[in-house]
SEROTOR-422005 format. One record per residue (C-alpha): x, y negated, z. Coordinates in nm, 4 decimals. Each point is the difference from the previous one (the first is absolute). Layout:
! SEROTOR-422005
> px  py  pz
> X  Y  Z
...
END
This chain:
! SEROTOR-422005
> px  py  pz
> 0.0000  0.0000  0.0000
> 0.3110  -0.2388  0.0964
> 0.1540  0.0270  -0.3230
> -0.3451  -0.0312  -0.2155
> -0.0143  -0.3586  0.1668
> 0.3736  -0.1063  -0.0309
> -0.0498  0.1339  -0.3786
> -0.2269  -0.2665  -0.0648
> 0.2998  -0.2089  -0.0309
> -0.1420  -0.3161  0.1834
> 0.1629  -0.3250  0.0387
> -0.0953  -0.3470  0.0703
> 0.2301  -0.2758  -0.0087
> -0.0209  -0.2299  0.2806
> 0.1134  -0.3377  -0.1044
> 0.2475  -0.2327  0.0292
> -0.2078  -0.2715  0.2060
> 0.1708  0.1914  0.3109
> 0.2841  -0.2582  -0.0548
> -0.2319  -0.3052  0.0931
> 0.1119  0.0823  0.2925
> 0.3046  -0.1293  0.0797
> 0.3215  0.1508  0.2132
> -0.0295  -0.3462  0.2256
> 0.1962  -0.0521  0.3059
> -0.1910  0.1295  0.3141
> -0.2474  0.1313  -0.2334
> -0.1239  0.3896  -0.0322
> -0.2509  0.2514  -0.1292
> -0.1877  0.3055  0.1041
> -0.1305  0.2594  -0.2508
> -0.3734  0.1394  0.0227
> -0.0906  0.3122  -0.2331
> -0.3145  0.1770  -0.0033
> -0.1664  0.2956  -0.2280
> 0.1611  0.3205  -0.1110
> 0.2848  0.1120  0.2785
> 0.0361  0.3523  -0.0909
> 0.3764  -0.0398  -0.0816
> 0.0861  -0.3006  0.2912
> -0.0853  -0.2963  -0.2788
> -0.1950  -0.1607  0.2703
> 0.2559  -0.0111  0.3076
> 0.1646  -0.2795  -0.0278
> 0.4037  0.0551  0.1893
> 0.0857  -0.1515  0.3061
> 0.0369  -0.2705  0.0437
> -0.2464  -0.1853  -0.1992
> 0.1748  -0.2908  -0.0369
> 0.1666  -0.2828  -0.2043
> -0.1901  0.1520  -0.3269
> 0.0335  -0.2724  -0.3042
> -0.0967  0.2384  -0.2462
> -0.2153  0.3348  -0.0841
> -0.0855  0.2414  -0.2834
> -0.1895  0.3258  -0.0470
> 0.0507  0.3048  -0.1816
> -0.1929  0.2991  -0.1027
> 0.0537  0.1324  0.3598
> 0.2648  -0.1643  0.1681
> 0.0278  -0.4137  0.1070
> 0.2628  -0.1999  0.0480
> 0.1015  -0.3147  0.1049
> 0.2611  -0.2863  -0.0006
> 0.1120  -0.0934  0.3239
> 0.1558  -0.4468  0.0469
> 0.3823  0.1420  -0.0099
> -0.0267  0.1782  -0.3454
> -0.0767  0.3619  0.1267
> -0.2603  0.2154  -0.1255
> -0.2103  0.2337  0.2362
> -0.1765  0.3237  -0.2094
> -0.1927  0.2148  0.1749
> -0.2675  0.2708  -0.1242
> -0.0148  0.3278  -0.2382
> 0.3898  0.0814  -0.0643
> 0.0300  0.2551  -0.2112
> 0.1987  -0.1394  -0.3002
> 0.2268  -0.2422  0.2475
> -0.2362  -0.3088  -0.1163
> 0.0476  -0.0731  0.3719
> 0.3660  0.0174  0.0111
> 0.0905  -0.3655  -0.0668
> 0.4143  0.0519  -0.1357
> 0.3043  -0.2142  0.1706
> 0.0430  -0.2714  0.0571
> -0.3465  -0.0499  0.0936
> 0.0560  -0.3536  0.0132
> -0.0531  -0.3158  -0.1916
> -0.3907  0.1203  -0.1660
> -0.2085  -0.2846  -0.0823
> -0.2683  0.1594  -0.1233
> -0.1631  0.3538  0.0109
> -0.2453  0.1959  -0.2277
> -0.1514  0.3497  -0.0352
> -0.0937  0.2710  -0.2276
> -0.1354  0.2979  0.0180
> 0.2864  0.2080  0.1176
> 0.2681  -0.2547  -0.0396
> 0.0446  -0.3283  0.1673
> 0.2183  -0.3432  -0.1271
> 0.1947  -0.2659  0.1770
> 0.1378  -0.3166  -0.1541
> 0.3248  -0.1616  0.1388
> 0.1022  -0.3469  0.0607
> 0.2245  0.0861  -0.2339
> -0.2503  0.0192  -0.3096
> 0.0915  0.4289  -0.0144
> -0.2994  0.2277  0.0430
> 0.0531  0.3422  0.2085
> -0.2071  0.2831  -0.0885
> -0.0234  0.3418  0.2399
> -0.2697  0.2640  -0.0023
> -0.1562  0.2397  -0.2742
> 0.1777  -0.0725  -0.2768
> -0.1251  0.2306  -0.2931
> -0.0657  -0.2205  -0.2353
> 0.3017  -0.2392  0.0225
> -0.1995  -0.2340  0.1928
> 0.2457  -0.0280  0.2828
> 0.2611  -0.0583  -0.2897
> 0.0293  -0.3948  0.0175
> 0.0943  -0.0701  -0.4034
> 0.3463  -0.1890  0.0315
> 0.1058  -0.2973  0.0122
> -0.1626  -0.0069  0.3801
> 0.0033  -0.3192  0.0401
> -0.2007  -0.3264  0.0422
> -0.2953  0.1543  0.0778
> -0.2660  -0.2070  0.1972
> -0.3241  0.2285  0.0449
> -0.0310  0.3780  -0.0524
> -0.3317  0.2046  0.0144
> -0.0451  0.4132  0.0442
> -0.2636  0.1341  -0.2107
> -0.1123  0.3431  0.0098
> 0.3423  0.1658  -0.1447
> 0.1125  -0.3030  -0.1915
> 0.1455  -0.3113  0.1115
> 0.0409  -0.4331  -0.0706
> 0.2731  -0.2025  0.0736
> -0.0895  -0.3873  -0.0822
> 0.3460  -0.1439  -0.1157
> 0.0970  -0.3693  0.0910
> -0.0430  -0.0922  -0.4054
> -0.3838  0.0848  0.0239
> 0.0434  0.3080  -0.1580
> -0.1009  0.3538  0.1138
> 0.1628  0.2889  0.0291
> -0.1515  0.3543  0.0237
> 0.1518  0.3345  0.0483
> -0.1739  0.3615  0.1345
> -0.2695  0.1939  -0.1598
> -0.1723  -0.1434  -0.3306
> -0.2283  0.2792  -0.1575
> -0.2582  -0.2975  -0.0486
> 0.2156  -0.2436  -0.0677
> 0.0317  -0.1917  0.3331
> 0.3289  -0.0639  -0.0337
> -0.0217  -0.1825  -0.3155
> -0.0204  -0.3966  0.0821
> -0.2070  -0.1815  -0.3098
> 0.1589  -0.2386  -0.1989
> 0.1212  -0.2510  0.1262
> 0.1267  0.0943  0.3164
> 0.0809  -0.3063  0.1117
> -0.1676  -0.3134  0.2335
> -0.1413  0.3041  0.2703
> 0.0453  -0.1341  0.3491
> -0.1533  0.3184  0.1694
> -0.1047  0.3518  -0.0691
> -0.1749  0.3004  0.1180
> -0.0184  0.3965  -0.0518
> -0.2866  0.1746  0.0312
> 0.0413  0.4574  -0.0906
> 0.0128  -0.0416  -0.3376
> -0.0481  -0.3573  -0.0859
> 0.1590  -0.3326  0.0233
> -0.0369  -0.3922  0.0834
> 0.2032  -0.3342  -0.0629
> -0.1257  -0.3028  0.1060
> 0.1389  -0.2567  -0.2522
> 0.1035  -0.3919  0.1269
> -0.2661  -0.1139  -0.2003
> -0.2960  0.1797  0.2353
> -0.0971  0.2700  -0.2967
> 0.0437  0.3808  0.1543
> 0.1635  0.2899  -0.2762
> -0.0984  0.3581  0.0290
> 0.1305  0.3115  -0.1414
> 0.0171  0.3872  0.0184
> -0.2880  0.2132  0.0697
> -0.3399  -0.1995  -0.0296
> -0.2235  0.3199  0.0365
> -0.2307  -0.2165  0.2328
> 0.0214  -0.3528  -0.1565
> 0.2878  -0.0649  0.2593
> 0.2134  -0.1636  -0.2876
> -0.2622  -0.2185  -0.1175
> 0.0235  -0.3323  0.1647
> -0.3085  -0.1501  0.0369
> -0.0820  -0.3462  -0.1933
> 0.0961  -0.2968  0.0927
> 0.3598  0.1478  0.0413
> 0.1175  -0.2963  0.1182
> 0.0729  -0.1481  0.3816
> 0.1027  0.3262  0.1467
> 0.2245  -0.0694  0.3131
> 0.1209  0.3754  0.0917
> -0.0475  0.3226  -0.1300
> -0.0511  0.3372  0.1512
> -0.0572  0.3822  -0.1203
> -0.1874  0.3015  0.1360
> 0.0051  0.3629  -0.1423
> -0.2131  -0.1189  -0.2777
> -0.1241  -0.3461  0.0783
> 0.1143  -0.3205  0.0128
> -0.0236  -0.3445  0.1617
> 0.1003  -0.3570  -0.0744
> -0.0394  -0.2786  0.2444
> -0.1079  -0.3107  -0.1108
> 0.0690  -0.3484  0.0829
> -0.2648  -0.0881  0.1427
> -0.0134  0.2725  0.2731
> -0.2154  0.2542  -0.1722
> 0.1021  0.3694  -0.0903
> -0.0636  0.1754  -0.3360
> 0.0033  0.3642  -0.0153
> -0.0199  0.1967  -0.3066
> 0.0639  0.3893  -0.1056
> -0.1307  0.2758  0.1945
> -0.2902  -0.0710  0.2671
> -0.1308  0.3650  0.0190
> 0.0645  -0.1067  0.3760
> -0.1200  -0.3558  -0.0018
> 0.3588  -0.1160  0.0174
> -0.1178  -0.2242  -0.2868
> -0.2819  -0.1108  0.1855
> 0.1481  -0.3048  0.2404
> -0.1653  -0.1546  0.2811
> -0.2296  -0.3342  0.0020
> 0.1180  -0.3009  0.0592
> 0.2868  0.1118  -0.2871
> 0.1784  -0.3317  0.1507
> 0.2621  -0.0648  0.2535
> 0.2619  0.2706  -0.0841
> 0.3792  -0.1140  0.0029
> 0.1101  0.3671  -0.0589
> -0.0879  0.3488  -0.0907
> 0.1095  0.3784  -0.0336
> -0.1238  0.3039  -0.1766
> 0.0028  0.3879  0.1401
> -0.0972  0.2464  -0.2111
> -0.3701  -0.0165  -0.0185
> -0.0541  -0.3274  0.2268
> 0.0822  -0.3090  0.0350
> 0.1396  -0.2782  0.2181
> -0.0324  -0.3686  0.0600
> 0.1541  -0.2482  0.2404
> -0.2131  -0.2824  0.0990
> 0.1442  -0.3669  0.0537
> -0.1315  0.0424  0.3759
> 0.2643  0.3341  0.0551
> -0.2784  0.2425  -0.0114
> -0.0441  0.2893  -0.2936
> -0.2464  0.1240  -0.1931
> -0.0053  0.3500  -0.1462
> -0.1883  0.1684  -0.2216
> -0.0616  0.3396  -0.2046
> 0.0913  0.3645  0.0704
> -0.0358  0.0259  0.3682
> 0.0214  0.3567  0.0687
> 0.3612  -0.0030  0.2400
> -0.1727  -0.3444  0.1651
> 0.2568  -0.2028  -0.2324
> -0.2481  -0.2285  -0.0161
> -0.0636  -0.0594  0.3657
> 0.2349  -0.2954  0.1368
> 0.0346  0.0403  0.3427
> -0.0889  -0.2359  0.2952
> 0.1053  -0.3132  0.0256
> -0.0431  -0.0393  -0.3527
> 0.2385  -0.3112  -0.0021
> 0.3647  -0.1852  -0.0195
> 0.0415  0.2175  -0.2848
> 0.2347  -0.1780  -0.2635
> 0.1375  0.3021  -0.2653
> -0.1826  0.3668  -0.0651
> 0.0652  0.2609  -0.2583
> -0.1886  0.3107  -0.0941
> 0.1230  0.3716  0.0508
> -0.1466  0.2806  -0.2080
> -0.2976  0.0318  0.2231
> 0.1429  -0.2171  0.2681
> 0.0097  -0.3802  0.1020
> 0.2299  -0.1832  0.1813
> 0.0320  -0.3719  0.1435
> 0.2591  -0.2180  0.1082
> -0.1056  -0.2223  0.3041
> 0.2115  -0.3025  0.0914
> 0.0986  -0.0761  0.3653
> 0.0558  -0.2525  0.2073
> 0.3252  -0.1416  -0.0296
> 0.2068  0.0625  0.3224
> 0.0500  -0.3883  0.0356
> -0.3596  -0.1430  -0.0017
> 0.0203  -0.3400  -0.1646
> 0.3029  0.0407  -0.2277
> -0.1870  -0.0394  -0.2965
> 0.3004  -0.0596  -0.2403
> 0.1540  0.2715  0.1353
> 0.3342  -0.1651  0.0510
> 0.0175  0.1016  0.3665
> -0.1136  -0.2995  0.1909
> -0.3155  -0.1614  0.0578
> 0.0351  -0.3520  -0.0992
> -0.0865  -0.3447  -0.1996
> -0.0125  0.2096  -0.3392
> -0.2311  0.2554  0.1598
> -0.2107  -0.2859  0.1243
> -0.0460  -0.1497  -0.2816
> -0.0716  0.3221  -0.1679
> -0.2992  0.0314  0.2010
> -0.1071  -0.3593  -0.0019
> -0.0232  0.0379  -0.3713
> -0.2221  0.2733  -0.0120
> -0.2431  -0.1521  0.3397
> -0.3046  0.0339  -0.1102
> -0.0206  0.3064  -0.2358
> -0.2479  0.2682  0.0422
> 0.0773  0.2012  -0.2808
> 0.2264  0.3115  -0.0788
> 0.2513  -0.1307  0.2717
> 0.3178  0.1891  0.0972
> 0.2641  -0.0227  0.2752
> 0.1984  -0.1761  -0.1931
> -0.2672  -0.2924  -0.0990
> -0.0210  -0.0529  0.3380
> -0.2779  0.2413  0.0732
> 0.1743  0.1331  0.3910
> -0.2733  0.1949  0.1394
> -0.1571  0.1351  -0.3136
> -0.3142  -0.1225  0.0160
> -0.0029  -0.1525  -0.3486
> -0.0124  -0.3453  0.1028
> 0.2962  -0.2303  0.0269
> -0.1455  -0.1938  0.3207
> 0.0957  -0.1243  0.3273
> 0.0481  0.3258  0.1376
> 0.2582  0.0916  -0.1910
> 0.1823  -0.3646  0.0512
> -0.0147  0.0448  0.3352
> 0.1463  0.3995  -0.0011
> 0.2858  -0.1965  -0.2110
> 0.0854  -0.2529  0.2148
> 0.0416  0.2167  0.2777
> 0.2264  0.1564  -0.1706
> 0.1730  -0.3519  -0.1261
> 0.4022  0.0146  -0.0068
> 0.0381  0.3666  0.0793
> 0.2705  0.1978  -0.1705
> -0.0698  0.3763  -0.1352
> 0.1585  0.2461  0.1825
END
């Protein structure tokens, strides 16, 4: 029964928005997974902290911790946990279905898992890469020129970018398919389009991020709203009313994923593991990614030095004025607007919390 399901060859491709979170001074973040656990996906290793980053794979997850090191944890069994030395220096992190990716600060790519069809063979020159996205047994590498580069399994032609492959500024893998997001907001498609997944919906135009499930496919707009198109056997096409409000999104294999502007998520589709039930408190969230039939979220934290809002380790005129400049906003605030207590409101209460914290130095 355990290798029908892993035969399925699931992958979702959890993207890159992870990185809006930034490695700040005094700043951390705590993983929450829920669905499908059978192989560990789901337990997060201690300790759950100082997460900037996270990505999910067919059944594993991984994420990116502030000082470059990636944490993989989950079903093992072709070493797609086993990040390779020097497990340092990662900037970014992606999954596939048996494989996983990391990009260096370095612009190289390193590849480690199943590697059957090449896809963990990272086409030379490695170098100046600046995204990378795990598809079912293929993978993307976005190059600093706006190109893309593709590598890994191509039976249905996945791996071949349309002409011209140039002006992308983001992509996404889905099992058999493939997404670039061009600099002019227009999304390409290509490889297998069995369910419609490669045909972008009209107007193809303002399209902010891209994301791929095993056979569906999602653009976010910018305006906030989320377009789904491909396979909705599950209703993973079928998004949630108000479509409005979303800064980010992910795709598992038969669901979907979206992060609100207020930290919470909304989820939709297959729902048979509960990868579509985001736990209590349903908040803070700022990056997810979807797992074959799993979710995951990554929460911020409080900073450990409350009223540092520039992060550069005291709490002073700059972080005053900070606030000041956002007094009065009731909308989408963050810690770093300002917003101390998290209430969504950049009021008195959160002056005050500041000034008692007024010309303190972080430990």
């Amino acid at each position: 029964m355990r290798s029908t399901r892993r035969a399925t060859g699931t992958i979702a491709c959890g993207l890159l928005f992870a990185l809006l979170m930034p490695a700040a001074a005094g700043a951390d973040g705590e993983i929450v997974a829920w669905g499908l656990n059978y192989d560990g996906q789901c337990d997060v290793p201690a300790p759950n902290t100082d997460f900037v980053a996270v990505a999910g794979g067919g059944f594993h997850s991984l994420g990116l911790k502030a000082d470059g090191w990636i944490e993989a944890w989950g079903w093992n069994d072709e070493g797609q946990c086993n990040v390779p030395e020097p497990n340092t220096d990662f900037v970014a992190v992606a999954g596939g279905a048996y494989h996983s990716l990391g990009l260096k600060a370095d612009g190289s790519i390193v590849a480690w898992g199943r590697n059957n069809y090449g896809q963990c063979d990272v086409p030379p020159p490695n170098t100046e890469f600046v995204a990378v996205a795990g598809g079912g047994y293929h993978c993307l590498g976005l190059q600093a020129d706006g190109s893309i580069v593709a590598w890994g399994y191509n039976y249905s032609g996945q791996c071949n970018v349309p002409a011209p492959n140039t002006d992308f500024v983001a992509v996404a893998a889905g099992s058999n398919h493939s997404l670039g997001l061009k600099s002019d907001g227009s999304t390409v498609a290509w490889g297998w389009n069995g369910f419609g997944q490669c045909d972008v919906p009209a107007p193809n135009t303002d399209f902010v991020a891209v994301a791929a499930g095993c056979a569906h496919s999602l653009g976010l707009k910018v305006d906030g709203a989320i377009l789904v198109w491909g396979d909705c056997t599950y209703g993973q096409c079928d998004g949630p009313a108000p479509n409005t409000g979303f800064v980010a999104f992910a795709a598992g294999c038969c669901h979907s994923l979206g992060l609100m502007a207020d930290g919470s998520i909304v989820a939709w589709g297959c729902n048979g593991y509960g990868q579509c039930d985001v736990p209590e408190p349903n908040t803070d969230f700022v990056a997810l990614a979807g797992g074959g039939y799993h979710s995951l979220g990554l929460k911020a934290t409080t900073p450990d030095c409350p009223g540092d809002l520039d992060g550069d380790g005291d709490v002073d005129l700059s972080d005053l004025a900070q606030l000041l400049s956002n007094y009065g906003m009731t909308s989408g605030a963050v810690y770093e607007d300002g917003d101390l207590d998290g209430d969504g409101d950049v009021d008195l209460s959160d002056l005050a919390e500041l000034l008692s914290h007024y010309g303190t130095t972080c430990p």
